[in-house]
ZADO-300920 format. One line per 10 residues: number of its first residue (from 1); their letters; for each residue y, z, x of C-alpha. Coordinates in pm, whole numbers, plus 50000, padded with zeros to 5 digits. Layout:
ZADO-300920
NUM) a) Y:Z:X  ...;
***
This chain:
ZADO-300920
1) xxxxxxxxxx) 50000:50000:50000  50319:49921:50137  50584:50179:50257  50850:50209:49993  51233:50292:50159  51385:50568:50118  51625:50611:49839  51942:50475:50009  52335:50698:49977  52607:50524:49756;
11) xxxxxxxxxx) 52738:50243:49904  53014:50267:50110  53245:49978:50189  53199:49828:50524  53427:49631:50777  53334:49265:50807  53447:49018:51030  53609:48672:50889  53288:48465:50851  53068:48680:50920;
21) xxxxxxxxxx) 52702:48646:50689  52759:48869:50372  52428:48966:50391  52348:49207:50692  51998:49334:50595  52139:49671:50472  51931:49902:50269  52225:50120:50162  52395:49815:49998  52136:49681:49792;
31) xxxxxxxxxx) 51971:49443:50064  51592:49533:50040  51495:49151:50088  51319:49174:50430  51510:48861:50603  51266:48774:50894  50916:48849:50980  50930:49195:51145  51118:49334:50827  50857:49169:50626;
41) xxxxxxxxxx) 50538:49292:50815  50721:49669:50770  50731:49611:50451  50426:49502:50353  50282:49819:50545  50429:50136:50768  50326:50078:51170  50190:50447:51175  49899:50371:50916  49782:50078:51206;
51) xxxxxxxxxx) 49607:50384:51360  49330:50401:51085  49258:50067:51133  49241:50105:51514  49030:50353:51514  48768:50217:51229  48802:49833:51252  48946:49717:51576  48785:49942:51799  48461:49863:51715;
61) xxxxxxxxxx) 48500:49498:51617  48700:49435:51976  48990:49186:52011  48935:48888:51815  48909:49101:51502  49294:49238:51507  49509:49124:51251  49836:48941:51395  50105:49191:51235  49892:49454:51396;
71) xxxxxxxxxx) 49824:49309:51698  50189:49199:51817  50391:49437:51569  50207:49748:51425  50067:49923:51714  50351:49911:51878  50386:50209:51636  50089:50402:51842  50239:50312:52216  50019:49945:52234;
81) xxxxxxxxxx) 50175:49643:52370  49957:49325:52480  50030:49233:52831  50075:48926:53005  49804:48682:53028  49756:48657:53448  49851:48357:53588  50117:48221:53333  50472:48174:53562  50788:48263:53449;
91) xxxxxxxxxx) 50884:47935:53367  50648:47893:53093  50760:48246:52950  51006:48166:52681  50784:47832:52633  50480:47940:52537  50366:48086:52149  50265:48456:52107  49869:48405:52139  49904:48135:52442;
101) xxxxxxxxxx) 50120:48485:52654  49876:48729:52536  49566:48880:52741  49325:49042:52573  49460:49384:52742  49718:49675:52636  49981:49834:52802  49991:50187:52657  50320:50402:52679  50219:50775:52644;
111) xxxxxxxxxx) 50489:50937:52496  50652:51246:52739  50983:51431:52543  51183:51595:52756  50956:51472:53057  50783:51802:53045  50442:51803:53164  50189:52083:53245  49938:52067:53479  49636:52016:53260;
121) xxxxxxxxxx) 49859:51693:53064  49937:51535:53422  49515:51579:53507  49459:51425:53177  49693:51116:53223  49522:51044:53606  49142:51047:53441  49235:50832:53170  49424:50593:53425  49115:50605:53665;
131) xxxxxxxxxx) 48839:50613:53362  49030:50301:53124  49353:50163:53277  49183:50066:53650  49359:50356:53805  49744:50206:53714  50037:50440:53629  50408:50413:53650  50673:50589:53531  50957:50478:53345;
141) xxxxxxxxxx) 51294:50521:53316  51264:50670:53003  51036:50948:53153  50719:50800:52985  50395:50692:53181  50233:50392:53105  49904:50236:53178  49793:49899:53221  49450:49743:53136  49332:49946:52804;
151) xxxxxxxxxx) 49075:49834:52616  49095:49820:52234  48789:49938:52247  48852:50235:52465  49205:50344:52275  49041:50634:52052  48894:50786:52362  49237:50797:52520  49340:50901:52236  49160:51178:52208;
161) xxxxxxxxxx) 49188:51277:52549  49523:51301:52517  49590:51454:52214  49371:51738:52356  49618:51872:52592  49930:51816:52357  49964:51425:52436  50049:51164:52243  50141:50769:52193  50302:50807:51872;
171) xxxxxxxxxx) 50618:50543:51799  50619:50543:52203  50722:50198:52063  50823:50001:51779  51085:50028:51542  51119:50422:51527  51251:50663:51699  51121:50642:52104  51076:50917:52296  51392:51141:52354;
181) xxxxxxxxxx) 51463:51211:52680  51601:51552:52832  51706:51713:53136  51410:51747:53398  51551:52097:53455  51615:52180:53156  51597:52614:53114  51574:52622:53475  51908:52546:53672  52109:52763:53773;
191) xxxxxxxxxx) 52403:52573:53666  52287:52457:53295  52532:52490:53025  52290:52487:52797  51950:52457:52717  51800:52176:52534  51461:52201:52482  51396:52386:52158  51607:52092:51977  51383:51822:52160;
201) xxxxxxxxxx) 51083:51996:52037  51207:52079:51693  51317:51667:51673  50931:51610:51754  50779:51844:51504  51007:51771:51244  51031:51344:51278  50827:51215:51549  50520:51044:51305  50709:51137:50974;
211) xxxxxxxxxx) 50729:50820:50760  51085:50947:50701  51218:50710:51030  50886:50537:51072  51075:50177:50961  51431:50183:51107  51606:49816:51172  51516:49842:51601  51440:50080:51863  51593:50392:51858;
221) xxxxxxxxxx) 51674:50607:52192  51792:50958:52213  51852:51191:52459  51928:51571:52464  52072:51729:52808  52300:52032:52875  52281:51976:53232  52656:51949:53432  52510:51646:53625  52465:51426:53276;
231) xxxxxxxxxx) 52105:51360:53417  51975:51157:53072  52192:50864:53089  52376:50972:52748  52629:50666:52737  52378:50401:52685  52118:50586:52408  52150:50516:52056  52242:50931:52015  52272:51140:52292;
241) xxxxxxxxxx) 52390:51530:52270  52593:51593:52592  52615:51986:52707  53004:52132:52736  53144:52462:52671  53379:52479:52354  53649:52756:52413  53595:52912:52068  53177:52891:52001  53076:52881:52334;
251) xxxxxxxxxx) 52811:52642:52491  52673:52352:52286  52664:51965:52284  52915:51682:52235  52770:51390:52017  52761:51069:52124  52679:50712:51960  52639:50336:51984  52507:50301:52343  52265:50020:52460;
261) xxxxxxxxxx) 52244:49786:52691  52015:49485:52700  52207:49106:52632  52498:49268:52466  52559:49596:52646  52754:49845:52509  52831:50218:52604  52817:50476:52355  53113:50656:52197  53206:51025:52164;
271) xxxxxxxxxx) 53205:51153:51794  53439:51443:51893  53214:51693:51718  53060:51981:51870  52729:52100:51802  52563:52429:51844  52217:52346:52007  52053:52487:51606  52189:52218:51472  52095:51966:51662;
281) xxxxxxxxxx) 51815:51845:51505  52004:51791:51181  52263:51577:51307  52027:51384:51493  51849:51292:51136  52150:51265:51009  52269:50974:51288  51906:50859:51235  51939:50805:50856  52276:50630:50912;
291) xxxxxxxxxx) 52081:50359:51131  51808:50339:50882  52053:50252:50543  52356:50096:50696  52179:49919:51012  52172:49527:51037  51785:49388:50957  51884:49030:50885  51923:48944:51296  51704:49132:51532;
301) xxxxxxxxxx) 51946:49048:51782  52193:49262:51562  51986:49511:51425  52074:49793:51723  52288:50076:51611  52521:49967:51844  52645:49665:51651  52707:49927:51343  52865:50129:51562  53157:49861:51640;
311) xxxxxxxxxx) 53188:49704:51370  53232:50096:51161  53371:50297:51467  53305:50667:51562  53584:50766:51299  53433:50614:51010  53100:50684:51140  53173:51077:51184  53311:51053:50792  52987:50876:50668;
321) xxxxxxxxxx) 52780:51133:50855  52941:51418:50716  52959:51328:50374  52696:51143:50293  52445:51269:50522  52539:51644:50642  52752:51744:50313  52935:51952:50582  53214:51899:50823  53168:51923:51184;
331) xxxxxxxxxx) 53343:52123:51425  53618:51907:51639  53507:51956:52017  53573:51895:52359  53464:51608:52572  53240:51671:52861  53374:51752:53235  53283:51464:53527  52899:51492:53634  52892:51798:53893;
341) xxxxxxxxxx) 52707:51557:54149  52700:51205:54238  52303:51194:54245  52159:51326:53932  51784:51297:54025  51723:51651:54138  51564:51543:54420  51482:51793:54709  51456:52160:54695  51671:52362:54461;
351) xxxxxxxxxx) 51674:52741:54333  51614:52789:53988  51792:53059:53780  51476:53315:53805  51458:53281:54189  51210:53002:54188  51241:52654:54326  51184:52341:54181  51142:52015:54380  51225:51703:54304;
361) xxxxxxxxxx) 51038:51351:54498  51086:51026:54481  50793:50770:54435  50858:50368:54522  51000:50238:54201  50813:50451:53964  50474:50349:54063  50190:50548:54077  49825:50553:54033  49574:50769:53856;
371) xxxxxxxxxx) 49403:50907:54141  49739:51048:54264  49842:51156:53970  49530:51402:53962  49620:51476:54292  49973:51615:54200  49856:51797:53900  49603:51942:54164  49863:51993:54420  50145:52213:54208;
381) xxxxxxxxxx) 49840:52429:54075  49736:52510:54439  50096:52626:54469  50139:52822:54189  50308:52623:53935  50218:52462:53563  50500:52251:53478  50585:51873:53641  50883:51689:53485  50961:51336:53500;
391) xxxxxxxxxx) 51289:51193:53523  51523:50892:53418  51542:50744:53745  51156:50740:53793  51130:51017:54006  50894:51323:53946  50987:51720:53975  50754:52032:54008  50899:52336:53833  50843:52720:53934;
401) xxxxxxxxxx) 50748:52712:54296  50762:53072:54465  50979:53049:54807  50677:53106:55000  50483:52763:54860  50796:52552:54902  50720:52437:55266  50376:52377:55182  50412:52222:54880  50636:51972:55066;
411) xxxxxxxxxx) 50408:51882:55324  50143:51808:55051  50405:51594:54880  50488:51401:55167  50065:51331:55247  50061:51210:54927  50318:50936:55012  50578:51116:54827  50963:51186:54973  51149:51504:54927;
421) xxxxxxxxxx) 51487:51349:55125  51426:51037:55032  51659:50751:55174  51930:50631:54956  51722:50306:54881  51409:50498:54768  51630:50734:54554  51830:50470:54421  51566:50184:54347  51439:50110:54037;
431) xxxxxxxxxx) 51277:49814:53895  51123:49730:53556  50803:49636:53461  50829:49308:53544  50608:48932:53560  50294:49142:53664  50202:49258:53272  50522:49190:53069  50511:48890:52863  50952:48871:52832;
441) xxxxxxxxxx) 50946:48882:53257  51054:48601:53436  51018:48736:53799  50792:49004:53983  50986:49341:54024  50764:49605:54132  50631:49468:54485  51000:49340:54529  51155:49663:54466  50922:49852:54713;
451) xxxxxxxxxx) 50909:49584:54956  51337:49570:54951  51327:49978:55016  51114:49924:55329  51324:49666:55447  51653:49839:55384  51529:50145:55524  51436:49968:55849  51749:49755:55863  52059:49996:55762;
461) xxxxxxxxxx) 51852:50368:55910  52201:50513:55909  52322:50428:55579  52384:50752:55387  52602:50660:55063  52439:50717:54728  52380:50365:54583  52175:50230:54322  51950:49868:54263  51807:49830:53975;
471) xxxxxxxxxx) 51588:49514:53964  51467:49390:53597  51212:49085:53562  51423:48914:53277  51776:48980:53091  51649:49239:52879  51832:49537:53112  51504:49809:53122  51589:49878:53423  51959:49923:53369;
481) xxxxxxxxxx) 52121:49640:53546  52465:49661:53443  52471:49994:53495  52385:49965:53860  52602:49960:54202  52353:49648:54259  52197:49500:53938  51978:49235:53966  51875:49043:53670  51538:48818:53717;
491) xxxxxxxxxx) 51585:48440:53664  51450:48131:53828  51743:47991:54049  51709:47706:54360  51677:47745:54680  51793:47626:54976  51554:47296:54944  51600:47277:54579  51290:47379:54460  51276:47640:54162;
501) xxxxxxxxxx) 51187:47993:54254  51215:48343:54173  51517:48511:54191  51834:48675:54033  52128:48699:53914  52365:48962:54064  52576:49248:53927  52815:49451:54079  52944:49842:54083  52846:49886:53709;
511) xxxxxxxxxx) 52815:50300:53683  52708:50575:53428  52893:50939:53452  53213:50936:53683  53393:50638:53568  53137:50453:53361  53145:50057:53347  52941:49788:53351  52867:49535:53662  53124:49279:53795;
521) xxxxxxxxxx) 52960:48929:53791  53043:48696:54071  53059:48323:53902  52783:48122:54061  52638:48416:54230  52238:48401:54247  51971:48463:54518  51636:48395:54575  51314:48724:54597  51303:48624:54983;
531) xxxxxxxxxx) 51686:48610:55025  51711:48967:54871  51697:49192:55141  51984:48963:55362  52221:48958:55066  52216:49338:55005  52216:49463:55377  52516:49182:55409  52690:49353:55065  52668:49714:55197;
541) xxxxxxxxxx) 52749:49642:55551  53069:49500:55427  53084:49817:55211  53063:50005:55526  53334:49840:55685  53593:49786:55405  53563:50084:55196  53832:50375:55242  53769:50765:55250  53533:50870:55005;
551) xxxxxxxxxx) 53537:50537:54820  53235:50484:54657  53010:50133:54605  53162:50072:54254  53510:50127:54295  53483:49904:54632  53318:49661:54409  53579:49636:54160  53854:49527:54409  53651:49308:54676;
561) xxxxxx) 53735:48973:54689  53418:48719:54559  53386:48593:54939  53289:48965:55040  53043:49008:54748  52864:48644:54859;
***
């Protein structure tokens, strides 16, 4: 039976541009009419009920017997994406149908709020990855780990191996509300304004699976941190809930809305409400709701928040929430200080409030492998701790390390591969999925991305500025291109003999936190994979030599001259 929506608020008048299609898609005024195939299949039935299927049909029937809307839209719901057929080059990628891209193998996104991990979750994740995903493992930017390889066949095992330490893949994708990301020190630092945990874990028990937000117009992305560094990259998630101090209630969050990157990026916009960390949970349904009546279904390309959000604004959007959703006014707040550090990826050792340490490593561009990830879980337990977060920058953290197990917790770290003062180009690498198992890639990310650290790292020994590359395999932005000092957007481009190759396009001094902005684009600007490690140690040499006191990468950026950024 299919999923019947919610009973949508009066209908509100809404700002429309001259010429613009009369017919957005929106529930709350009248438009139930799904207008293109994904609102249809959501119709017709909710992505969470794809699980029964999974489990009784699919499993046991194998591949050939999954129904279409399941296979390349439902179980998206339950953390299941098809990858990329080997073989198939990124020319043919925007060529070639849906069934002609697909192999007959999953990537599965387990779903990590908050990043939090105990040791016994982090075990679990390394046997499935060695037992059904042929030991792969990387973590995203979104502090999720996904596998490669699965098996439809094998999915209600994992599943159940999961779900017995507290796991889960549910709406790790799809059109739902993703996992929300939260500070990977969350309750721990010493300098946290607030803590954000309990609303992160209230969000889950309350919405995560509810059919309440189980059909929203796209992707939805939250994040929850009352950390001074601004470690959850709040101005580019759908809702994020920034800490900050209000001089009347005290410590709490400041709401903020419309962020999102991808072809049209966009950075979020301050509400001006303050919000004690109770009530989180309730605006965040309320913002939630908003997206699910008001948001655009007819275009997919429009049906982000973010397109509501500037077309309505954060005044009228504060009004609808209030009235409509909350029946309450919001307190009037104040906007966040400047992050308290340049880096944000609590890397290295740090005291936590209780006298403990935490430490924070860096693997190459997010990838792991099951066998290590064992290892790890194994490793903090030998030295006394039970919680391992993961962070937005694809980095890892141990919690609760006693001052005596630091130094040898470090040394086990770093004969696992792992860095605990990593270089600036480990610390500040990250790279998407890419060509390897994404069927939207263009280019291969992952070996590039570790192969560029090695060679920056033996090129520039001595460079010590914080600087970030984020490489992504086609212009879809997971890895946060414009966001990056160096953002690097796969494409095929020519090279020197004309021939088509890998490569990218190039943007420059984009930032999040102090100053946020996206990229500078240099017209006609592309390089080849193999030209990759000249044209950055070329870019940040002239950095080295141009840039005044205390100037960093992005502000240089912004003011070199297109001959210096060639």
């Amino acid at each position: 039976m299919a999923a019947t929506p919610p009973t949508p608020p009066a209908a509100a008048p809404t700002r429309r541009k001259a010429g613009r299609h009369r017919g957005e898609g929106q529930w709350a005024v009248g438009h139930f009419t799904p207008l293109n195939g994904n609102e249809q299949f959501k119709k017709d039935d909710d992505g969470l009920n794809v699980r029964t299927r999974i489990e009784t049909i699919y499993s046991k029937a194998g591949f050939a017997s999954i129904d279409p809307a399941d296979l390349r839209g439902r179980m998206r719901w339950w953390g299941l994406y098809t990858q990329r057929k080997p073989g198939i080059d990124g020319g043919r990628t925007a060529v070639l149908e849906p069934e002609e891209l697909d192999d007959e193998y999953f990537m599965m996104r387990i779903r990590i709020d908050g990043g939090r991990l105990s040791v016994a979750q982090l075990r679990a994740i390394g046997e499935v990855s060695q037992t059904y995903a042929r030991g792969t493992a990387d973590i995203t930017d979104r502090q999720n780990i996904q596998l490669h390889w699965v098996r439809i066949e094998d999915v209600p095992a994992i599943w159940e191996k999961l779900e017995a330490v507290g796991l889960s893949t549910t709406e790790a994708c799809g059109d739902c509300p993703r996992v929300v990301i939260g500070s990977p020190v969350a309750g721990i630092a010493a300098d946290e304004i607030v803590d954000g945990t309990p609303a992160i874990r209230e969000i889950e028990r309350r919405y995560i699976g509810s059919k309440e937000f189980s059909n929203l117009p796209r992707k939805f992305k939250s994040a929850v941190s009352g950390s001074p560094a601004q470690d959850v990259v709040h101005e580019i998630n759908d809702i994020a809930f920034v800490g900050v101090v209000h001089p009347e209630h005290g410590p709490g969050f400041d709401v903020w809305v419309g962020g999102g990157l991808s072809t049209s990026p966009r950075l979020g916009e301050r509400l001006g409400a303050w919000v004690p960390l109770e009530d989180v949970p309730d605006v965040w349904a309320g913002v939630v709701g908003i997206f699910r009546d008001y948001g655009y279904r007819r275009l997919r390309t429009r049906a982000r928040l973010k397109f509501l959000m500037a077309d309505w604004g954060p005044e009228r959007f504060r009004d609808v929430l209030e009235n409509e959703y909350l029946k309450r006014k919001l307190t009037d707040g104040p906007a966040p200080a400047e992050p308290s550090n340049r880096w944000r990826d609590h890397m290295g050792v740090h005291e936590q409030k209780d006298g403990r340490f935490y430490v924070g490593f860096a693997p190459r561009v997010g990838r792991v492998d099951g066998s290590t990830l064992t290892k790890l879980a194994e490793l903090a337990a030998a030295h006394g701790s039970d919680r391992l977060n993961t962070t937005v920058e694809q980095k890892m953290i141990i919690l609760d390390v006693a001052r005596e197990q630091v130094d040898p917790l470090v040394a086990g770290l770093e004969a696992l591969g792992f860095q605990v003062t990593p270089s600036p180009f480990r610390r500040g690498t990250l790279a998407c999925t890419g060509i390897e198992y994404c069927k939207l890639a263009i280019v291969e990310t992952k070996a590039r991305g570790a192969s560029l650290i090695d060679e920056l790292e033996r090129r520039l020994p001595d460079f010590a500025e914080p600087v970030t590359i984020n490489i992504n395999g086609c212009p879809n932005a997971c890895a946060r291109i414009q966001t990056a000092d160096i953002g690097l957007k796969g494409q095929l481009v020519l090279d020197a003999d004309g021939r088509q190759v890998e490569g990218f396009q190039v943007h420059l001094g984009g930032a999040l936190g102090l100053r946020a902005g996206f990229g500078r684009k240099v017209r006609g600007l592309k390089v080849t994979s193999d030209e990759l490690p000249d044209y950055i140690e070329r870019v940040l040499t002239r950095f080295g030599e141009q840039r005044e006191d205390g100037e960093r990468f992005a502000a240089w950026a912004a003011r070199a001259t297109e001959a210096d950024l060639s």
